[in-house]
C-alpha positions as CSV (number, residue, x, y, z in Angstrom):
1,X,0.0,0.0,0.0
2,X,2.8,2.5,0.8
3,X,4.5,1.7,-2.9
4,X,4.5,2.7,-5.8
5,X,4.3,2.4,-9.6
6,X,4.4,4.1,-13.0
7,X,5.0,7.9,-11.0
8,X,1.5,6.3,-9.6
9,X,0.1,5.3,-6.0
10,X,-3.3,3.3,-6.5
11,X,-3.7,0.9,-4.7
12,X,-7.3,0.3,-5.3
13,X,-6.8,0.1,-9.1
14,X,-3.8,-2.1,-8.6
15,X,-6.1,-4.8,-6.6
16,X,-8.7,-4.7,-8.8
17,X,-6.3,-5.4,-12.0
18,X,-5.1,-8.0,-9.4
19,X,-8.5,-9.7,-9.2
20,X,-9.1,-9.6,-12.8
21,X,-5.9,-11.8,-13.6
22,X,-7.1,-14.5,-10.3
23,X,-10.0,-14.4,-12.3
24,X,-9.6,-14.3,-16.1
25,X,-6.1,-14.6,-16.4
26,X,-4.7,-12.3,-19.7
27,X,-7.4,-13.1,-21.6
28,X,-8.9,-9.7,-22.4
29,X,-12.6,-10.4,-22.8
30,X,-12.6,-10.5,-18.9
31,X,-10.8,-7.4,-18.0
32,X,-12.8,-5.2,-20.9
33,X,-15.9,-6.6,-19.5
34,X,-15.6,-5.4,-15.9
35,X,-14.8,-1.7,-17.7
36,X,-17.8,-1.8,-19.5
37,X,-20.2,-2.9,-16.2
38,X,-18.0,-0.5,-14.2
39,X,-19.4,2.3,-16.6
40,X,-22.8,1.4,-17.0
41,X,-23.0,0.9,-13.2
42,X,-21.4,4.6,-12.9
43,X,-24.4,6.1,-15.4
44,X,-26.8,4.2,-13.4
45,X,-25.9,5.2,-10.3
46,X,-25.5,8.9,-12.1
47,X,-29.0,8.7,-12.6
48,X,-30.3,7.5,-9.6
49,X,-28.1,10.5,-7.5
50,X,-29.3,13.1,-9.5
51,X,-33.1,12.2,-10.2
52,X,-32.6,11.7,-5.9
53,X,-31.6,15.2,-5.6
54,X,-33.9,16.9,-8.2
55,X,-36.6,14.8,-8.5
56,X,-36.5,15.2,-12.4
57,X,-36.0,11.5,-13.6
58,X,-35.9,12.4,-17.7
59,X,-33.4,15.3,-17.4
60,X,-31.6,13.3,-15.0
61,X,-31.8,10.5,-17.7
62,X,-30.3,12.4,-20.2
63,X,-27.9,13.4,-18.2
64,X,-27.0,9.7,-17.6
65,X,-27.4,8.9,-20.8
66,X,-25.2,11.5,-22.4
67,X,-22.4,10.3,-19.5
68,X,-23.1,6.8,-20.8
69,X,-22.7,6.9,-24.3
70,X,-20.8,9.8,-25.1
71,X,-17.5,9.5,-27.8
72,X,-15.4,11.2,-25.3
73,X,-15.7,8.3,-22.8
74,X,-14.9,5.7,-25.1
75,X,-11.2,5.7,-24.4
76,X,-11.9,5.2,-20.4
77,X,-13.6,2.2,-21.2
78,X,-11.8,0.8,-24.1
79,X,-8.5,1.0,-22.5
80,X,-8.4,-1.4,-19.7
81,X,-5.3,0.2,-18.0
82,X,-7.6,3.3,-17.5
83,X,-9.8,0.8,-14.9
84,X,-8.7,4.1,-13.1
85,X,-11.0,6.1,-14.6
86,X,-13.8,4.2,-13.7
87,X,-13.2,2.8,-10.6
88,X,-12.8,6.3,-9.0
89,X,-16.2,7.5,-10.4
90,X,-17.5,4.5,-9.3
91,X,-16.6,5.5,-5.4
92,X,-17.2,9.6,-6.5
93,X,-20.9,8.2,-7.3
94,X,-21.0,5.8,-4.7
95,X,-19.8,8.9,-1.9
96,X,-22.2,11.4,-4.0
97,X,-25.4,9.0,-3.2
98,X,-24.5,8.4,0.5
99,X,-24.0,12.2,1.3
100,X,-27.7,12.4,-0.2
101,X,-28.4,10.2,2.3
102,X,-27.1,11.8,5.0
103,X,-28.0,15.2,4.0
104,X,-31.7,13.4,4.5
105,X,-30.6,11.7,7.8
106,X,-28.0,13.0,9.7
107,X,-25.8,10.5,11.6
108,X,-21.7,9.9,12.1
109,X,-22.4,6.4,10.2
110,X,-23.5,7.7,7.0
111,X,-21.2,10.4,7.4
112,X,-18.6,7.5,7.8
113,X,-19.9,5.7,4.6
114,X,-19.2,9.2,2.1
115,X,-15.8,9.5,4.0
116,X,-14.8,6.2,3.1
117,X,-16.1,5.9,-0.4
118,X,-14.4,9.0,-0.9
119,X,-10.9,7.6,0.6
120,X,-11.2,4.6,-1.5
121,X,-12.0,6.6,-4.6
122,X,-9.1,8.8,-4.2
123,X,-7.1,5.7,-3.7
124,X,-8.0,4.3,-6.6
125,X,-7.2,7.6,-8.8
126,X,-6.6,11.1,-7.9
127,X,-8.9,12.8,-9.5
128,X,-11.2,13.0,-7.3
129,X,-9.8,15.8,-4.7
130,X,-12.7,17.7,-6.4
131,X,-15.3,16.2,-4.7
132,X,-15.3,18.6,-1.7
133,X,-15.8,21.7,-4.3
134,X,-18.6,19.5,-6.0
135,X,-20.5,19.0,-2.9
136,X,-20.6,22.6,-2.1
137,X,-21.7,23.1,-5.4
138,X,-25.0,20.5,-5.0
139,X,-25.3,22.0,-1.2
140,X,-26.5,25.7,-3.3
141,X,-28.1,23.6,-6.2
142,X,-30.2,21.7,-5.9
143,X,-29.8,20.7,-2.5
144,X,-30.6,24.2,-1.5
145,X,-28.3,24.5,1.6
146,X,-26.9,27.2,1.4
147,X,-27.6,30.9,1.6
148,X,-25.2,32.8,-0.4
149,X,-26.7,36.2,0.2
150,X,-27.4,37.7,3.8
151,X,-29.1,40.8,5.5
152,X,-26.7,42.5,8.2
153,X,-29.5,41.3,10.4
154,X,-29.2,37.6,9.4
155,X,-25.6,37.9,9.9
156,X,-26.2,39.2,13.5
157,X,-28.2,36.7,14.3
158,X,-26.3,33.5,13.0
159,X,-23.0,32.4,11.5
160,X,-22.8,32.0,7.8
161,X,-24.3,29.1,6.6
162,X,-21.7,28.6,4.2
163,X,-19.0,28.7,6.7
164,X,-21.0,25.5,8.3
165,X,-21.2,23.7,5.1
166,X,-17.4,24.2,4.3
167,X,-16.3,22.9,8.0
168,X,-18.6,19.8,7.3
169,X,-16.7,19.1,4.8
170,X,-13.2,19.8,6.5
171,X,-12.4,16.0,6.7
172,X,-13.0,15.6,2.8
173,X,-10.7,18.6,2.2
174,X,-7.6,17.3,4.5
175,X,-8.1,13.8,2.8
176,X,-8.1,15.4,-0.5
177,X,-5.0,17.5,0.4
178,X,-3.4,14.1,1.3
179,X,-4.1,12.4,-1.7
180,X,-2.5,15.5,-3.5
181,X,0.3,15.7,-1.5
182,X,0.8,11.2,-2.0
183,X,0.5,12.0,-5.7
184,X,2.8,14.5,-6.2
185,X,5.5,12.4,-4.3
186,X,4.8,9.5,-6.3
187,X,5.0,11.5,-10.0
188,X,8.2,13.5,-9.0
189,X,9.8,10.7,-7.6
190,X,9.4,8.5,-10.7
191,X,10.3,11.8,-12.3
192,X,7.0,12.5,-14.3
193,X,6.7,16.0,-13.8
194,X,7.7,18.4,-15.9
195,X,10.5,21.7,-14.1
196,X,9.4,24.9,-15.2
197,X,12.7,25.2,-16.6
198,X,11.3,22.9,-19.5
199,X,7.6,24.0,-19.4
200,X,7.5,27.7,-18.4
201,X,4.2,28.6,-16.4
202,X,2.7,30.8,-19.4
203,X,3.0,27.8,-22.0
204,X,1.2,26.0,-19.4
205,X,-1.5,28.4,-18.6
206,X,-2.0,28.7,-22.5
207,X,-2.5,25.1,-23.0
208,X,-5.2,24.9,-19.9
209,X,-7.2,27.8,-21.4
210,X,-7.2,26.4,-24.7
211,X,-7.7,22.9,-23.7
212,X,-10.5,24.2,-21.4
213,X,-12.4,25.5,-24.9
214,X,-11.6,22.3,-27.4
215,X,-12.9,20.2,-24.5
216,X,-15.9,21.5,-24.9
217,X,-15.6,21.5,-28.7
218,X,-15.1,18.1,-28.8
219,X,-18.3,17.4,-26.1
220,X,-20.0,19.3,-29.0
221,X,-18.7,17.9,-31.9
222,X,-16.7,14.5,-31.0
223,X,-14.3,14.6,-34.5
224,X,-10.5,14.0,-34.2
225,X,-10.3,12.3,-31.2
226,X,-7.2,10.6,-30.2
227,X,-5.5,8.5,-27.9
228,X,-2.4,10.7,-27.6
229,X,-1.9,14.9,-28.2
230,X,0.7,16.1,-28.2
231,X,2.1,19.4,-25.9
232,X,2.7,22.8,-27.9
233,X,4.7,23.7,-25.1
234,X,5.8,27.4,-25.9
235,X,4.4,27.0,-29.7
236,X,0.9,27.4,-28.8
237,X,-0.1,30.7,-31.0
238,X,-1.2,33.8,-28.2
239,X,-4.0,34.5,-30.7
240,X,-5.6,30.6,-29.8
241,X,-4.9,31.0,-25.9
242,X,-6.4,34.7,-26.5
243,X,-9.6,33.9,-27.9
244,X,-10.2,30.8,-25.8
245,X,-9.7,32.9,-22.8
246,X,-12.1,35.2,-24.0
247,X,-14.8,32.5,-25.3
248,X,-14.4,31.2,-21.2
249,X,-14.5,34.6,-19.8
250,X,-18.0,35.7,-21.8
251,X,-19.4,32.0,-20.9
252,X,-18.7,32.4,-17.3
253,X,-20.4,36.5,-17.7
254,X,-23.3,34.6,-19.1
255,X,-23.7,32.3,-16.2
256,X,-23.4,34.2,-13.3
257,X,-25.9,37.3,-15.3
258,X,-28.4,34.0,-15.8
259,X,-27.3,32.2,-12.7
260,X,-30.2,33.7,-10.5
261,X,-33.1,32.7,-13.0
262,X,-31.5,29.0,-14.1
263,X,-29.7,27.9,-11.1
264,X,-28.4,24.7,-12.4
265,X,-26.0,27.0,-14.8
266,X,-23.2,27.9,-12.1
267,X,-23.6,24.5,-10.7
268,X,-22.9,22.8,-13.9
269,X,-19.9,25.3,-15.4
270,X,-18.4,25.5,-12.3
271,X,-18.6,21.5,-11.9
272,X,-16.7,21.2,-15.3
273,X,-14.0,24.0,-14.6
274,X,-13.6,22.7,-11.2
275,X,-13.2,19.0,-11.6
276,X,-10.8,19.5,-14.5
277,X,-8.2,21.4,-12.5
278,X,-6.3,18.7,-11.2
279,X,-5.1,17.3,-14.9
280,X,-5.2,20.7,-17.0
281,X,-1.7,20.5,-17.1
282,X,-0.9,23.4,-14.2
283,X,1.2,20.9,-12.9
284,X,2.6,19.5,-15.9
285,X,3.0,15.3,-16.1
286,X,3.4,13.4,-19.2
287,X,3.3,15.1,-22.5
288,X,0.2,15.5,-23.3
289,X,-1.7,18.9,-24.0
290,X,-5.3,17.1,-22.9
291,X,-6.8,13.9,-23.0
292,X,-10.3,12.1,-23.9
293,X,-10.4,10.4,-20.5
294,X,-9.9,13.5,-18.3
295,X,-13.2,14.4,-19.4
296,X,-14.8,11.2,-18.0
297,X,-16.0,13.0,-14.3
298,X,-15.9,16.9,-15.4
299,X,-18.4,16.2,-18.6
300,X,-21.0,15.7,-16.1
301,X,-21.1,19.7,-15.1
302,X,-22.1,20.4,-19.1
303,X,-24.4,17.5,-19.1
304,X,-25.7,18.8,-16.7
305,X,-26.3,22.2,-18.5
306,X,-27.2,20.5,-21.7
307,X,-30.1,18.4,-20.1
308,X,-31.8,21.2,-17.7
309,X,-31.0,23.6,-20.6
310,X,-33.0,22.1,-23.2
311,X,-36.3,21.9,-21.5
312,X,-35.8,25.6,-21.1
313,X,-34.6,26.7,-24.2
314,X,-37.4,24.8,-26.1
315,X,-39.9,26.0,-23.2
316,X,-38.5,30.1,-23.8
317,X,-38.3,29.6,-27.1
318,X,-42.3,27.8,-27.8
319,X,-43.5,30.7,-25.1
320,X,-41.9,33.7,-28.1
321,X,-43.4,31.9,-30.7
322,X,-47.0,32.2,-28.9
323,X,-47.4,28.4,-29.0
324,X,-47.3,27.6,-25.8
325,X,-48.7,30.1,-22.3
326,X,-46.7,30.7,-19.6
327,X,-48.4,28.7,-17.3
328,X,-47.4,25.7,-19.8
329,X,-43.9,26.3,-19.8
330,X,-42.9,23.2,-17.5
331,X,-45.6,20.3,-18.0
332,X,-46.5,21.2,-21.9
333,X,-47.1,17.9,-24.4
334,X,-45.4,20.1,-27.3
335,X,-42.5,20.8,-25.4
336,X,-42.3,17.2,-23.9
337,X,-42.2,16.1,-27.3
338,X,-39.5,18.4,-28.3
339,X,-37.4,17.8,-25.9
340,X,-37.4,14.0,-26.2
341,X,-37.5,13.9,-30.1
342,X,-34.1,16.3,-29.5
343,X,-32.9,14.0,-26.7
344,X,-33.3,10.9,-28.8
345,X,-31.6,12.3,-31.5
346,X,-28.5,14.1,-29.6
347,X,-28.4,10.0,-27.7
348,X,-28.4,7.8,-31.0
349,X,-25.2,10.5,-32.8
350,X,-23.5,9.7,-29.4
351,X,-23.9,6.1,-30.1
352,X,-22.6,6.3,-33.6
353,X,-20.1,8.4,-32.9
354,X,-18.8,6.2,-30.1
355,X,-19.6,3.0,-32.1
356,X,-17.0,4.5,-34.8
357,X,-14.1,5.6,-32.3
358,X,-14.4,2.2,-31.0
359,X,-13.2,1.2,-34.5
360,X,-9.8,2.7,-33.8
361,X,-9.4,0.3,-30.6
362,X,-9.5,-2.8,-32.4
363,X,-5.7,-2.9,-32.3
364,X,-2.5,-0.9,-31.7
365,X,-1.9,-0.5,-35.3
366,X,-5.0,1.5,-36.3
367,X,-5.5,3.0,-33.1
368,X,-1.7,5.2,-33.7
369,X,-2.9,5.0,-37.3
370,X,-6.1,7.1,-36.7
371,X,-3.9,9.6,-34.0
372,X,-1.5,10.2,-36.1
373,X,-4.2,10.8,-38.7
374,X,-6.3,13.9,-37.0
375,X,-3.1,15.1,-35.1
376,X,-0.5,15.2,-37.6
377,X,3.4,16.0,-35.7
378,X,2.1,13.2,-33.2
379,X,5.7,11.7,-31.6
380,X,4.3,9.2,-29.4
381,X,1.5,7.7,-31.6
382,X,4.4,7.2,-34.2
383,X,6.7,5.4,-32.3
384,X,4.0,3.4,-30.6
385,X,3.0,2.5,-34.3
386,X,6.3,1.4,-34.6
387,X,6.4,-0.9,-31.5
388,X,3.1,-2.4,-32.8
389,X,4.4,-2.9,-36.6
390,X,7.7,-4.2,-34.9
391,X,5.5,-7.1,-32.3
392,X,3.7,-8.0,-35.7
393,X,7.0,-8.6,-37.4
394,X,6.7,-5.8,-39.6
395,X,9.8,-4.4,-38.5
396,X,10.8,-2.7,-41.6
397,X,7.6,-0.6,-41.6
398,X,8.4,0.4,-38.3
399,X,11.5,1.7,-38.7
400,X,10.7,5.1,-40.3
401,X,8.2,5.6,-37.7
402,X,10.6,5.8,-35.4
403,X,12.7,7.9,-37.7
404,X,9.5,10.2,-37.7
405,X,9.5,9.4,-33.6
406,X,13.1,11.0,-33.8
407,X,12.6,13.6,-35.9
408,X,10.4,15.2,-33.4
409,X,12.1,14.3,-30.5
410,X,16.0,13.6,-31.1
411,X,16.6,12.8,-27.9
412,X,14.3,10.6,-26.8
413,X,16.9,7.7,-25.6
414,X,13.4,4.9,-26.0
415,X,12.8,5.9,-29.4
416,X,16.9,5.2,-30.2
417,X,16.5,1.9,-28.3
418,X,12.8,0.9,-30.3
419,X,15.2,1.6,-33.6
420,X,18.2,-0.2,-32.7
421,X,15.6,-3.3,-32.1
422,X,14.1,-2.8,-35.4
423,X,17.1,-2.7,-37.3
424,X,18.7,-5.6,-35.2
425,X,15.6,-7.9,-36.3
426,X,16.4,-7.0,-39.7
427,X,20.2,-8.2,-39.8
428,X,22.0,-4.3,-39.7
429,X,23.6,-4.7,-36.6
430,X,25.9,-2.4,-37.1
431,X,23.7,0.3,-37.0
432,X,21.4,-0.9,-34.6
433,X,24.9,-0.6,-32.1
434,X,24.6,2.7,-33.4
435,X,21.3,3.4,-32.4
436,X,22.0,1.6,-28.9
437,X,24.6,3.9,-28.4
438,X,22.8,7.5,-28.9
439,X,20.0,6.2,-26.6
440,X,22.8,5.7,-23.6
441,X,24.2,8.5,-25.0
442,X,21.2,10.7,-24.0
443,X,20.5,8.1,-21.0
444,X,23.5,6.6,-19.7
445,X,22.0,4.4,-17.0
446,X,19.2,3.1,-19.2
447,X,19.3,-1.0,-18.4
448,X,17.3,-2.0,-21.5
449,X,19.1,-0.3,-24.1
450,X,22.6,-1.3,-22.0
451,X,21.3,-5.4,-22.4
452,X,19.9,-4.5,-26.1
453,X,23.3,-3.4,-26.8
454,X,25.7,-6.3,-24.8
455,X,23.6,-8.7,-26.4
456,X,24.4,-7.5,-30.0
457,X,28.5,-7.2,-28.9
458,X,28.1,-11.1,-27.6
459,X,26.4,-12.1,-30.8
460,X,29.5,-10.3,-32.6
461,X,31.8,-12.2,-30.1
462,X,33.0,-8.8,-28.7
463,X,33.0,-10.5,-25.1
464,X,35.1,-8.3,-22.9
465,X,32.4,-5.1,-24.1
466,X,29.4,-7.0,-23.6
467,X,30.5,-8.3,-20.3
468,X,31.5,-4.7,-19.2
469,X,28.4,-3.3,-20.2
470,X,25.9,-5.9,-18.1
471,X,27.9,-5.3,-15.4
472,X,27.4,-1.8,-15.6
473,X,23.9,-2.5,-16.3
474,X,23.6,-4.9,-12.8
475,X,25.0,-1.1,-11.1
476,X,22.0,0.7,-12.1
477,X,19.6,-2.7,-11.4
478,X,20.5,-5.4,-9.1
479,X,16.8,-6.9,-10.0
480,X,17.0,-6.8,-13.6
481,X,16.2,-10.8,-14.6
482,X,17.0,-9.7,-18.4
483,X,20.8,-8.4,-17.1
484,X,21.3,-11.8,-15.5
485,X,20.4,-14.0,-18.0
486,X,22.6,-11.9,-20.5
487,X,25.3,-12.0,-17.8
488,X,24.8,-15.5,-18.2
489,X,25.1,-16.3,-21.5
490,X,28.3,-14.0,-22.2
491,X,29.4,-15.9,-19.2
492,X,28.6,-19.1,-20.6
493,X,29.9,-18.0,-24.3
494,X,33.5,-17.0,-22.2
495,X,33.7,-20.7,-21.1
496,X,32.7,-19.7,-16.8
497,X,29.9,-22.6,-16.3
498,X,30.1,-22.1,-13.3
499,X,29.4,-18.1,-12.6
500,X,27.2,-18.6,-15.9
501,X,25.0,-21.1,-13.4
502,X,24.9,-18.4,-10.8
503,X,23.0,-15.9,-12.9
504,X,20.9,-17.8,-14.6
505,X,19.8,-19.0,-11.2
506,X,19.0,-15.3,-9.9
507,X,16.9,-14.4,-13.3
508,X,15.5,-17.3,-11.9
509,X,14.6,-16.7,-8.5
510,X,13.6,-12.9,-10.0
511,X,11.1,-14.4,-13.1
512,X,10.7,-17.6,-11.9
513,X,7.9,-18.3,-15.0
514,X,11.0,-17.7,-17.5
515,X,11.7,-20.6,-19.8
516,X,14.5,-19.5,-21.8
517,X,16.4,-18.9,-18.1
518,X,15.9,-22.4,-17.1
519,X,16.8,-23.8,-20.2
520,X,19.9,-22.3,-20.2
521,X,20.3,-23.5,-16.4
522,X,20.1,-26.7,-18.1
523,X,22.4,-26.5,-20.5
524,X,25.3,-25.0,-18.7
525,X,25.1,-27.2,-15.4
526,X,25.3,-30.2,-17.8
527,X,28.1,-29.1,-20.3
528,X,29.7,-28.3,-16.5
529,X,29.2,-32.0,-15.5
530,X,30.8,-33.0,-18.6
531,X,33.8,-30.6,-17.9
532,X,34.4,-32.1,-14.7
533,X,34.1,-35.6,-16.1
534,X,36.2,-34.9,-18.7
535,X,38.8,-33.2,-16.0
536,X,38.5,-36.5,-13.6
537,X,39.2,-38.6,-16.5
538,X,42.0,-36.6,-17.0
539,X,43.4,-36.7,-13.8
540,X,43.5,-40.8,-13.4
């Protein structure tokens, strides 16, 4: 519980990826099933909080529906390592329907129940330090707790109400400040977060305005979606940064004028801008500009909008047309009908939409394919491509891939390593040492690439340098099983059975499950019996 992995601490995700191998092994079928029944059970249980709270089941449906079966979600679900994703809404949905609860009945054992499903959700993933700031949120709308405006004789005679409701919720905030500070150890440790020497602050604030704008474009209008895009980092044009700050800035105007008459509007912006803080790249990790699955929990806020906002658009704009009275505005048959001949339609596009990203998933190859596609300069995507063309055997289609990966990013030591491979497997050797080279060039202490190359040296009977280099190798990773079993062939190959034995007994004892390794045992403890046969013989 206290370790951790990838620049990540989830322990909750890690069990549950845990229980899926007890269960269905690496079969995929089983892991991509419990993704798709975590999402539907997060929309139902959407649905059930929100038609709770309001008591409007069919906007509340929508809303569920639109969280369901939106494009924008599809990568959460398709991509099985992102059980993250949906395992943390799962517990944000799960703490959101017990706090209803105890908003209705009071009691330190329902209070208990939010506080632990909240624990466990931000144990699971991150994101969900938010939750505090969302509650607050419901507590005005449409929970109606709290009073935002006073009288100067209200305030004499009580404290703020809002003061009460923010020390309710002081527990929720210390855990959340936890969380943050358990992930920020984890990412810096396993040095995933970006200095500001490399990323200055404005290159990051332009990104997070912009990518605050084509979020919402792509809610809209779900085109060029892609599993990877790439960071700008100080390219980003100020004219893009400029008008999306002042597209956000005349939306926000427009819901705090309106916010009075249609209260669900400040609720629902402030949701999305809220719960998209902690991954809009302020504190820079990876290198991505945005992501699909960020918008998994903060999509909900303009859902939100969308469903409520219908119903009164279509009610506003029936009433101007002198179709509809006043009085009719809420409970009309014309405007029933409107809204759910516009709700169907908005709910089957979604489900094409999402049906045809799906597409992209159905391997590696087309899903970098379709990324590099709709984002063009796209370094990752392209030298993922070309680790998915090299599995396949395709290695000399991956190779300028990783050219391409390299062109954008000389010095990426991986994508000098991923190249080296692909030209070892097809025979040029003598540049993949090349290759091996720049990438320790850039990383020195970079095991793989330090095994990739002794193995190359030992197939070239250049013993002495391969040795040298997995023992350098074994320096930076004691645990390595790959170092040991090369250690052990060279070792064999130099005519030391013995010491040859010894590390092909640790790769052993490290990847117990590897065949090669105990073959190898094998074969060296029995040409060693020989030896010492032959020596005995000798010796008479």
């Amino acid at each position: 519980m206290e370790s951790t992995y990838a620049s990540n601490w989830h322990p909750v995700t890690w069990v549950s990826h845990m229980l899926d191998i007890e269960l269905f092994g690496f079969d995929p079928r089983g892991h991509h099933l419990v993704n798709v029944l975590l999402h539907a059970v997060n929309a139902a249980v959407l649905f059930l909080a929100l038609e709770r709270m309001t008591g409007a089941p069919w906007r509340s449906g929508l809303v569920a529906a639109l969280f369901a079966a939106h494009p924008l979600h599809v990568e959460s679900v398709a991509w099985v390592a992102e059980r993250k994703d949906l395992l943390s809404t799962f517990f944000w949905m799960l703490a959101l329907s017990a706090w209803i609860g105890y908003i209705e009945r009071p009691g330190p054992l329902r209070y208990l129940t939010v506080l632990t499903s909240f624990a466990l959700g931000l144990a699971a993933k991150p994101m969900l330090v938010s939750l505090p700031f969302v509650l607050l949120l419901l507590d005005g709308w449409p929970l109606g707790r709290a009073r935002w405006k006073f009288s100067r004789a209200e305030i004499r005679r009580s404290p703020l109400p809002i003061f009460r409701l923010v020390l309710e919720k002081l527990p929720f905030f210390c855990l959340a400040a936890l969380s943050c500070a358990l992930t920020w150890i984890a990412q810096a440790r396993g040095g995933s977060v970006e200095g500001l020497d490399r990323l200055p602050l404005a290159a990051r604030l332009a990104n997070a305005v912009v990518s605050y704008a084509v979020y919402i474009w792509k809610t809209v209008w779900p085109i060029g979606l892609a599993i990877f895009y790439p960071h700008p980092g100080a390219s980003l044009p100020g004219w893009k940064a400029a008008l999306a700050a002042m597209f956000l800035l005349a939306v926000t105007a427009a819901v705090a004028a309106l916010a009075k008459r249609f209260p669900y509007l400040p609720v629902g912006w402030c949701w999305y801008l809220g719960t998209l803080v902690p991954v809009i790249g302020l504190v820079q990790v990876g290198g991505q500009a945005m992501a699909d699955r960020y918008t998994y929990v903060p999509l909900v806020g303009l859902f939100i909008i969308a469903a409520w906002g219908a119903g009164d658009l279509i009610s506003l704009g029936l009433i101007s047309l002198g179709l509809v009275s006043r009085g009719l505005r809420s409970s009309g048959p014309l405007r029933r009908s409107l809204l759910a001949g516009v709700s169907i339609l908005v709910i089957v596009a979604c489900v094409a939409a999402s049906r045809r990203q799906l597409g992209f998933w159905r391997n590696n190859v087309a899903l970098c394919r379709h990324a590099i596609d709709v984002t063009g300069d796209n370094w990752l995507a392209e030298e993922h491509l070309g680790i998915a063309l090299d599995e396949l055997g395709r290695s000399e289609e991956a190779i300028p891939h990783y050219r391409r990966t390299l062109g954008l990013r000389p010095h990426s030591a991986f994508a000098h390593n991923n190249l080296g491979l692909a030209l070892a497997h097809q025979g040029r050797l003598d540049e993949a040492i090349g290759e091996y080279r720049e990438a320790l060039r850039y990383q020195p202490e970079f095991p793989l690439a330090m095994n990739n190359l002794a193995a190359i040296l030992g197939e070239k009977g250049r013993l002495a340098e391969s040795l040298a280099i997995l023992e350098k190798a074994l320096r930076v990773d004691r645990d390595d099983p790959m170092t040991h079993y090369n250690l052990g062939m060279v070792l064999s190959l130099m005519g030391k059975t013995d010491e040859s034995a010894d590390q092909f007994r640790r790769a052993l004892s490290l990847k117990p499950d590897d065949r090669d390794a105990r073959q190898q045992l094998g074969r060296v403890l029995s040409q060693g019996g020989r030896e010492r046969m032959e020596s005995d013989e000798k010796s008479r």
